[in-house]
C-alpha positions as a printed NumPy array, in Angstrom:
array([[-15.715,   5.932, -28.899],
       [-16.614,   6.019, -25.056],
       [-16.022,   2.672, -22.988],
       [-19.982,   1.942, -22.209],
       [-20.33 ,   1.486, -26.232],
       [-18.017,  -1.126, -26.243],
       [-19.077,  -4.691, -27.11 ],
       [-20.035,  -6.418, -24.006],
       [-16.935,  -9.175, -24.479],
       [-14.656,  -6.41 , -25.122],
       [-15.416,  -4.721, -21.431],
       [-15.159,  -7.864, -20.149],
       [-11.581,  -7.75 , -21.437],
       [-10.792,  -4.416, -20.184],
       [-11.498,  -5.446, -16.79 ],
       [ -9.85 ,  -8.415, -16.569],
       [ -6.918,  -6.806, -17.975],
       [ -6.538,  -3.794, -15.498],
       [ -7.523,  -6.563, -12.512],
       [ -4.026,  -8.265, -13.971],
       [ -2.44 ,  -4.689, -13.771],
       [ -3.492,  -4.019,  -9.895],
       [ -2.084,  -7.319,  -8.967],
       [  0.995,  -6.66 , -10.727],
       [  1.551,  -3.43 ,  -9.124],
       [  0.214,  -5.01 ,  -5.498],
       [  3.107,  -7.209,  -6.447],
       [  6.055,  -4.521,  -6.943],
       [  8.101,  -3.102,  -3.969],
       [ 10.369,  -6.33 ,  -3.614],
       [ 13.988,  -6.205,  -2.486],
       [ 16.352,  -4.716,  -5.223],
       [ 18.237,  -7.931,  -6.596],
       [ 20.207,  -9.036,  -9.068],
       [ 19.679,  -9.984, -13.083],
       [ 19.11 , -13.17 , -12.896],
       [ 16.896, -14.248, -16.303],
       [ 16.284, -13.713, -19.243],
       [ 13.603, -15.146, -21.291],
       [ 14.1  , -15.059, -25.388],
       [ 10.922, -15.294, -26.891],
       [ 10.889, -16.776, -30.997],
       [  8.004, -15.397, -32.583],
       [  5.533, -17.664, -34.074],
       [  6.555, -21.024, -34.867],
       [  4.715, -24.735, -36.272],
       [  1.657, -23.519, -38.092],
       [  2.252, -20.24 , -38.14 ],
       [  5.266, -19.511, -40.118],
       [  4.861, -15.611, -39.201],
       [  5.571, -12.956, -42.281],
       [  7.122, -14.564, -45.436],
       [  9.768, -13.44 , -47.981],
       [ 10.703, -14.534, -51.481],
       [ 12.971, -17.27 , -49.672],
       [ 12.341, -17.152, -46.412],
       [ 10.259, -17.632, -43.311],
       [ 10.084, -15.691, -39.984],
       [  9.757, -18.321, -37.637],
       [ 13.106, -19.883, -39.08 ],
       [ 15.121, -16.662, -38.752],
       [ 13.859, -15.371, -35.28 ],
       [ 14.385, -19.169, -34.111],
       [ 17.821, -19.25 , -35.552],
       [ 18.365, -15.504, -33.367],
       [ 16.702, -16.332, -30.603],
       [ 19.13 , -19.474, -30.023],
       [ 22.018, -17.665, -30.994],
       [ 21.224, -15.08 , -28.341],
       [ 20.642, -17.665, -25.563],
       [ 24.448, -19.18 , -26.628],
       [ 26.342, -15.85 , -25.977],
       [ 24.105, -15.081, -23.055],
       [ 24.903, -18.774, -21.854],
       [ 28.907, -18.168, -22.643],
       [ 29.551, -14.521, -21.346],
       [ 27.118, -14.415, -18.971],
       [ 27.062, -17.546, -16.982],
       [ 25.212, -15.967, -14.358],
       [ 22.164, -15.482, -15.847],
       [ 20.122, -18.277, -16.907],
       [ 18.091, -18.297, -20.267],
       [ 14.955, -19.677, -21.037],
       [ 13.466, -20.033, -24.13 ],
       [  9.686, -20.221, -25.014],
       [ 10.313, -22.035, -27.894],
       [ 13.927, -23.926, -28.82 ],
       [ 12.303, -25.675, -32.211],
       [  9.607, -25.586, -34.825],
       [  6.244, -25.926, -32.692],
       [  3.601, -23.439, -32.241],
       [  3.313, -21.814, -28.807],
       [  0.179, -19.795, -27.8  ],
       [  1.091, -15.913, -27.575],
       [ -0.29 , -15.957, -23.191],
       [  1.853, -18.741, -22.795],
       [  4.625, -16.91 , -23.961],
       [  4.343, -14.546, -21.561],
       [  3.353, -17.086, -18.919],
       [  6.653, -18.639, -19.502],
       [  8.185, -15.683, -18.464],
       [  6.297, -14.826, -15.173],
       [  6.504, -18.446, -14.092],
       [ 10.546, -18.125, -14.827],
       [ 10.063, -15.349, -12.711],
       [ 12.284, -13.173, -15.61 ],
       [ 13.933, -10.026, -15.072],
       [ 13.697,  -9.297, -19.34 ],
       [ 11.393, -10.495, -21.918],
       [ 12.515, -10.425, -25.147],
       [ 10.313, -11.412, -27.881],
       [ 12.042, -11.933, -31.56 ],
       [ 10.548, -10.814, -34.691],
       [ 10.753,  -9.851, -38.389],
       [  8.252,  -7.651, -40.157],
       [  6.526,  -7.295, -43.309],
       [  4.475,  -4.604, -45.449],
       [  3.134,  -3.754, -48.885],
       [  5.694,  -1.782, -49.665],
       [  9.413,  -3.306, -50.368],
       [ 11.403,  -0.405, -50.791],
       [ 10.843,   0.078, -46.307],
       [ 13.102,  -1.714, -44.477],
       [ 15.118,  -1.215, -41.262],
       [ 15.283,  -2.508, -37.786],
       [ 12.761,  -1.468, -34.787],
       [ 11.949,  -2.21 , -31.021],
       [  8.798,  -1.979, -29.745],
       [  7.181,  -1.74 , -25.837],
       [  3.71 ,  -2.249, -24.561],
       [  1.437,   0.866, -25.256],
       [ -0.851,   2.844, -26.592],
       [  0.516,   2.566, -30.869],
       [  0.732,   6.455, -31.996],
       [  0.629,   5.953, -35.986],
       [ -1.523,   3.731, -38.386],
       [  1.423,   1.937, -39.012],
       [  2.382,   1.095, -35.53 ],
       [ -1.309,  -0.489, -35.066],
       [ -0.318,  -2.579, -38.616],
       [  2.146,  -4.073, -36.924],
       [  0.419,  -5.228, -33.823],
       [ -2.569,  -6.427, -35.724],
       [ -0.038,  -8.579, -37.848],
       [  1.57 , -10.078, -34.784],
       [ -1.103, -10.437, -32.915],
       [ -2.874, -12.184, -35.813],
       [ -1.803, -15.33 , -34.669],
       [ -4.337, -16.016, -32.181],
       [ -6.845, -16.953, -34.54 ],
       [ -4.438, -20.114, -35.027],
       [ -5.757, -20.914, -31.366],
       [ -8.44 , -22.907, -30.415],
       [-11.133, -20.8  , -29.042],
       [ -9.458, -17.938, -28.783],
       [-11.821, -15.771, -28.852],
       [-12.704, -17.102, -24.81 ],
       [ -8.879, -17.215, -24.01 ],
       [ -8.611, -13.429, -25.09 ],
       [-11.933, -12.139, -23.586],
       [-13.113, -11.037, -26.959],
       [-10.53 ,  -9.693, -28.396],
       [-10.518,  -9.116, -31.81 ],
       [ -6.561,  -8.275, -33.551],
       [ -8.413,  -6.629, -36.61 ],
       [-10.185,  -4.07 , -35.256],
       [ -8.893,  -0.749, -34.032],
       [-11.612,  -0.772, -31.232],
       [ -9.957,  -3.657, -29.744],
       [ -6.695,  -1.611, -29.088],
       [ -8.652,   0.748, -27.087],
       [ -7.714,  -1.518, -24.115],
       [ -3.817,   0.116, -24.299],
       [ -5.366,   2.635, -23.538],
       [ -6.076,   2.119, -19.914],
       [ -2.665,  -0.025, -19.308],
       [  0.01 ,   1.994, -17.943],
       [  2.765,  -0.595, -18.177],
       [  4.53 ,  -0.061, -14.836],
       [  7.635,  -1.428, -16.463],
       [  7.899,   1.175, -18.688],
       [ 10.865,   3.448, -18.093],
       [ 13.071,   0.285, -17.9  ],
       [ 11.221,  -1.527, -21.085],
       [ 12.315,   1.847, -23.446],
       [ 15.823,   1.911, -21.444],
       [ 16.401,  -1.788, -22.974],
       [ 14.659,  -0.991, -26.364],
       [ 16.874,   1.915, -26.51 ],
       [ 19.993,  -0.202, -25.959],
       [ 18.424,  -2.809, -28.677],
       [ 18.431,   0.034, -31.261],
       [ 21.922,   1.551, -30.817],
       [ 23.308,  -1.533, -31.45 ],
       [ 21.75 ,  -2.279, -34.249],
       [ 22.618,   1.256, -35.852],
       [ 25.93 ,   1.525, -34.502],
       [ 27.111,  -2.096, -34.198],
       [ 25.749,  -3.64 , -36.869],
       [ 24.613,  -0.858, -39.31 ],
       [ 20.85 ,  -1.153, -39.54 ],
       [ 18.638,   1.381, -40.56 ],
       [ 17.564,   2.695, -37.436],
       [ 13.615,   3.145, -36.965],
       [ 13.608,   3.835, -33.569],
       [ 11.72 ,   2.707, -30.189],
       [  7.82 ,   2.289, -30.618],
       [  4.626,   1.625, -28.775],
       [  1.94 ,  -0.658, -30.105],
       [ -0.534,  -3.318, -28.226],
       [  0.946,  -6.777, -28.448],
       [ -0.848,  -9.377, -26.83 ],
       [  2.291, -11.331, -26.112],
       [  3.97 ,  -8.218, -23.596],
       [  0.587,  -7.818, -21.76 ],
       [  0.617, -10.25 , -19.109],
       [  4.195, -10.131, -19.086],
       [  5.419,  -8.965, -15.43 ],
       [  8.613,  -8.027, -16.209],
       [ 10.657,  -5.081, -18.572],
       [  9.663,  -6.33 , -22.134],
       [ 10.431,  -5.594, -25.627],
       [  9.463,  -6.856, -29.244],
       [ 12.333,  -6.856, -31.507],
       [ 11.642,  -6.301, -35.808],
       [ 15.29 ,  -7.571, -36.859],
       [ 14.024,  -6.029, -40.019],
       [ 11.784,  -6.185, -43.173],
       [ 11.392,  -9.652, -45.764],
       [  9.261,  -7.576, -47.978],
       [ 12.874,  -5.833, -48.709],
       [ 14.791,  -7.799, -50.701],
       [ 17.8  ,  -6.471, -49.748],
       [ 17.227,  -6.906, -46.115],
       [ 15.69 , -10.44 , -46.196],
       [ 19.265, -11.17 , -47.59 ],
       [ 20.518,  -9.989, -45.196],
       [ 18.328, -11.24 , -41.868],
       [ 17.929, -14.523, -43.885],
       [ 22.046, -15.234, -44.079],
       [ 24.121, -17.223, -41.543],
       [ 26.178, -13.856, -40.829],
       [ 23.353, -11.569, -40.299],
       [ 21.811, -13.535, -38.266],
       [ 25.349, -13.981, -36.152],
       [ 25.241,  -9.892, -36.232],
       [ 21.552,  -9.466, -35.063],
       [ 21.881, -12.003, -32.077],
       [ 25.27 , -10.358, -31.197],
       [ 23.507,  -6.727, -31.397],
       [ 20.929,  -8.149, -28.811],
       [ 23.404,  -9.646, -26.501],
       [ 25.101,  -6.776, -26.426],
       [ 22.13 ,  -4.665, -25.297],
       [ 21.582,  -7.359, -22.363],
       [ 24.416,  -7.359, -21.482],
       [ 25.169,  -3.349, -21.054],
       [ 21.026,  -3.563, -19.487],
       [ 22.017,  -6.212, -17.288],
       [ 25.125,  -3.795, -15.762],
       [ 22.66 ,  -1.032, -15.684],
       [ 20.007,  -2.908, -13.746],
       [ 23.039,  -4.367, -10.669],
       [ 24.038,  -1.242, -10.672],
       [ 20.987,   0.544,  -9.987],
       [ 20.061,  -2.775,  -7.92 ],
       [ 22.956,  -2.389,  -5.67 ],
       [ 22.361,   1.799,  -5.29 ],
       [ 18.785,   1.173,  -4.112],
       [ 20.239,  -1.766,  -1.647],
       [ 22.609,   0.398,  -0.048],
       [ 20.342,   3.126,   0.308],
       [ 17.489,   0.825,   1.33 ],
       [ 19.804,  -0.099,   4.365],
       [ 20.906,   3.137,   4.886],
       [ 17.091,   3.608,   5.553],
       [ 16.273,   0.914,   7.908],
       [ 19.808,   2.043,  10.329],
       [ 18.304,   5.548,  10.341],
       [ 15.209,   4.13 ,  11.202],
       [ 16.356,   1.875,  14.004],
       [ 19.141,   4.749,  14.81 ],
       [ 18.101,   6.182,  18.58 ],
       [ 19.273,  10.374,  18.543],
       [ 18.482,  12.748,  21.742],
       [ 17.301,  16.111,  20.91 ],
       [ 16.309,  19.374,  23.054],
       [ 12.573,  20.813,  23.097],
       [ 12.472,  24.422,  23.169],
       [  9.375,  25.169,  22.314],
       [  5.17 ,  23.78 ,  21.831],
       [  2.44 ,  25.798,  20.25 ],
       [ -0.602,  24.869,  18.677],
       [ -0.041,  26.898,  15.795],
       [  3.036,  26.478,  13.657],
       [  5.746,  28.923,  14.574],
       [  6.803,  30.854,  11.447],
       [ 10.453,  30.619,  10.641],
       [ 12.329,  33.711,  11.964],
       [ 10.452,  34.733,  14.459],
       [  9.868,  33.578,  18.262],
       [ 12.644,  30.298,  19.109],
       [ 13.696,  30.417,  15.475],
       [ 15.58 ,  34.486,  16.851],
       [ 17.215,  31.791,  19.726],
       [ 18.637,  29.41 ,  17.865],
       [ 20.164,  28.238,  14.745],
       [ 19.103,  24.843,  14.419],
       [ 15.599,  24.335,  15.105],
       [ 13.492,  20.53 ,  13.828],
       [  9.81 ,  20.883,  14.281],
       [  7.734,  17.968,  14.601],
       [  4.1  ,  17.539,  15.044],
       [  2.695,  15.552,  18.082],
       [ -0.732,  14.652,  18.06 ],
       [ -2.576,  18.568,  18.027],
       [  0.466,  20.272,  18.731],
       [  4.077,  21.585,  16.702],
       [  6.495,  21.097,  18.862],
       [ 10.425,  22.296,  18.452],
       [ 13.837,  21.139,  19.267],
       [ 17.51 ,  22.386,  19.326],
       [ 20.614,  20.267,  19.435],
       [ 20.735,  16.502,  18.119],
       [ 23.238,  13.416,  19.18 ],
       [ 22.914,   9.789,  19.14 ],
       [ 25.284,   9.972,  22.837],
       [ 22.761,  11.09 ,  25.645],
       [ 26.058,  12.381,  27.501],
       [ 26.532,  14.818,  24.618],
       [ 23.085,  16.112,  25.035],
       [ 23.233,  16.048,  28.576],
       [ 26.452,  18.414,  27.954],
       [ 24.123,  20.783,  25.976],
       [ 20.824,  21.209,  27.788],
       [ 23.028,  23.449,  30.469],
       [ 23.507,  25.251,  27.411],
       [ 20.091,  25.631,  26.2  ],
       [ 18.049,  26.283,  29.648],
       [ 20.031,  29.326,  29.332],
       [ 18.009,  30.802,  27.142],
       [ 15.105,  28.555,  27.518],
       [ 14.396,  27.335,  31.232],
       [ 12.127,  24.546,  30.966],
       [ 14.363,  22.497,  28.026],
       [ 13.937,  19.253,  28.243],
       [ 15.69 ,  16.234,  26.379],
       [ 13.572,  13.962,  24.152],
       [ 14.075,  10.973,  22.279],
       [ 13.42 ,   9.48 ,  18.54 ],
       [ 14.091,   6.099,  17.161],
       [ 14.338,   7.013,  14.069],
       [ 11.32 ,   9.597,  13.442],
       [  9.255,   8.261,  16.311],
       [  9.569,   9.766,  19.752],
       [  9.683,   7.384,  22.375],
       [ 10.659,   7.619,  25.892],
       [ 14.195,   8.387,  27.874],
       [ 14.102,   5.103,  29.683],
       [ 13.053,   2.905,  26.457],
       [ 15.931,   4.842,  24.185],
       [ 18.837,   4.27 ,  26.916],
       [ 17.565,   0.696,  27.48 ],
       [ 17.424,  -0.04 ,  23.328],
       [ 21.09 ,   1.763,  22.969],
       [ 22.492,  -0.352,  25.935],
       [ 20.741,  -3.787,  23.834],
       [ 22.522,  -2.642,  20.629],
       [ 26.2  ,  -2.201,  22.589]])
């Protein structure tokens, strides 16, 4: 089904939607920094007691995870602060979930959950991120998660039409291209081993699907299925004091191995950010041999002269240079060197890849010394 057949409510969506996604990106480009939050995210809650078990409730187990999550995070990582969208029984809307976590200004969203389906004999753990859901059964789960807006008042206004039981709805994933997607499957990823090789979950891997509660979420984000109460087995399991201990300790785990991953790569792009701005503020002398206004092809004409030779393009014209120092005195050294093949050599100079003029480079070096 084409976009123009959409329901007029439904494009209305769409375009608020990717506005939300072009201010996120306008957004981006910030200073690398450190992990500094973490928002934990206990699905459903109050009225909505989520998917239910012979003897058990989802919004009591993901609570019960979700705050044993926040202690270790709180104990062995006392750098990074926690916040939680929900620390008791009360129902919280699914955008102010993720409102919680832009305002927090979070580097990871987390959002707890335990799943349910017709048929008991499935169970095992999965983590979801933002997208476009490639099976039937990924868009089951969505639908069943993001059934809970119709707890809302007026929802239908607060989610521009959007209607969690029909498939045309999820056409909208579509279109978003979740800019935090390489780092939201990195921590899924992470989630998943842990669970399989930490804990000994059935592993059912890293998913997309279209959850209303990751879509206005700024930040890396993932929705975590501890696992199935339609198995009996496994709602044992998610249900009991220990697993529960095990689950939370699977996800801490995960942040905390994400959280190395993201200072690390934080501190890489720092240093090589810097490295950029003292090249670009770095004066260096260089020799010009040569100016045509077509582009000399390499190995013929001043290439035959000399080893080294940087082209550069000034306004119509390619122009060429031999030799390069950041002391004029060492290029002053060479140029008796270079007229000897080429005459007219001259010395220019770049601040960084700008020319600018003799006068203004000596003059900037003498500043900086």
């Amino acid at each position: 089904m084409t976009i123009y057949l959409l329901s007029t409510r439904l494009k209305f969506f769409i375009w608020i939607s990717v506005l939300f996604l072009f201010n996120t990106l306008a957004s981006e480009g910030q200073d690398a920094m450190q992990f500094k939050t973490v928002v934990i995210d206990a699905g459903h809650g109050g009225k909505d007691p989520g998917a239910v078990g012979k003897t058990s409730r989802e919004k009591d187990i993901v609570l019960n995870v979700a705050l044993k999550l926040g202690s270790y995070i709180n104990e062995y990582l006392p750098d990074v602060k926690v916040v939680y969208t929900r620390q008791k029984d009360v129902f919280v809307p699914l955008n102010k979930r993720a409102e919680i976590a832009n305002k927090s200004k979070a580097d990871l969203f987390i959002s707890i959950h335990a799943n349910a389906i017709s048929t008991p004999k499935i169970y095992g753990a999965e983590t979801f991120v933002l997208g476009l859901h490639r099976t039937k059964e990924n868009l089951e789960v969505a639908k069943m998660e993001n059934s809970v807006i119709v707890l809302e008042e007026d929802y239908t206004t607060t989610y521009e039409g959007f209607d969690p039981n029909s498939a045309e709805s999820y056409i909208i994933f579509e279109l978003m291209q979740n800019i935090h997607i390489d780092q939201s499957i990195q921590m899924a990823s992470l989630v998943q081993n842990q669970f399989k090789q930490r804990v000994g979950r059935r592993d059912r891997g890293v998913k997309q699907a279209g959850f209303l509660v990751l879509r206005k979420a700024t930040m890396p984000s993932v929705l975590v299925e501890l696992g199935f109460l339609t198995n009996s087995s496994e709602e044992k399991f998610i249900a009991s004091e220990k697993g529960q201990t095990y689950m939370a300790s699977a996800i801490f785990r995960a942040v905390r191995d994400y959280k190395e991953e993201f200072d690390a790569k934080s501190k890489m792009e720092d240093i090589a950010r810097r490295a950029d701005e003292k090249e670009a503020e770095e004066v260096n002398y260089r020799i010009q041999v040569a100016s045509s206004k077509k582009k000399i092809k390499e190995g013929t004409q001043i290439y035959k002269k000399f080893d080294d030779v940087w082209e550069f393009k000034d306004g119509e014209r390619y122009k060429y240079t031999t030799q390069c120092s950041s002391d004029y005195s060492t290029i002053l050294k060479s140029l008796k060197e270079v007229r000897s093949r080429v005459s007219d050599a001259f010395i220019i100079a770049f601040k960084g890849d700008v020319k600018i003029g003799l006068s203004e480079a000596r003059a900037y070096q003498k500043q900086q010394n």
